[in-house]
N, C-alpha and C positions, 0 to 999 in steps of 0.2 A: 126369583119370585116375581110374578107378575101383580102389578097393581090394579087389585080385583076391582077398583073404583075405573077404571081408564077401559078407554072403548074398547081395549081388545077384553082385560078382564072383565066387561060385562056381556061381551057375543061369548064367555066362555058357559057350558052348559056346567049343569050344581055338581053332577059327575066331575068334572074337570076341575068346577073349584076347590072341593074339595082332596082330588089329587095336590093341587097346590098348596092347600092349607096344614095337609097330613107332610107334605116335604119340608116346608118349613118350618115344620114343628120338628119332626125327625133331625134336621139343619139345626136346628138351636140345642138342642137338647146334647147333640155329639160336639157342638163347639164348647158348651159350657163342663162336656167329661175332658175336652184337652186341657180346657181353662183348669180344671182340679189335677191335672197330671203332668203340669207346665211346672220343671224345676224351678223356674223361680218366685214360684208363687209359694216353693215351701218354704224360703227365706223372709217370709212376710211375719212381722210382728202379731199383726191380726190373722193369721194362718185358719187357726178354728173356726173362725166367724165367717171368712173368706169359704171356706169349704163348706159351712153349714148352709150361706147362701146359695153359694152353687146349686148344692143338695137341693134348696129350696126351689131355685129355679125349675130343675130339672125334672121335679116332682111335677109340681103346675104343669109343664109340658106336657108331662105323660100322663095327665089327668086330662086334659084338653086333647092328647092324640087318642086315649081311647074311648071318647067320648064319640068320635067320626066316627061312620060304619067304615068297614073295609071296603075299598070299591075295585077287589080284586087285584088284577096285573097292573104293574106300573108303567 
């Protein structure tokens, strides 16, 4: 992920930022389904909670990635 603040991510055009912003939401969103499917997070006391937040995260995500237009091919 490029740091949309830093001279290069600001010469990038809203097209492109937004490629950026849809990948790392896509990046978060599948890191937190491994986090829910990592054996040893079924060993957790807090298991439900753990999982509910995941849930939680993942939701936000996909409320926030389908909020960006599609800007087509990646």
């Amino acid at each position: 992920m490029i740091d949309l603040k830093s001279d290069k991510g600001k010469a990038l055009t809203k097209i492109e930022a937004l490629r950026e912003i849809r990948a790392f939401l896509e990046d978060q969103i599948g890191l937190s389904q491994r986090k829910c499917m990592d054996e040893e997070n079924f060993n957790k006391p807090s298991w439900s909670e753990f999982q509910a937040y995941q849930r939680g995260i993942q939701k936000g995500y996909t409320k926030l990635l389908n909020v960006i237009p599609d800007q087509g091919d990646k």
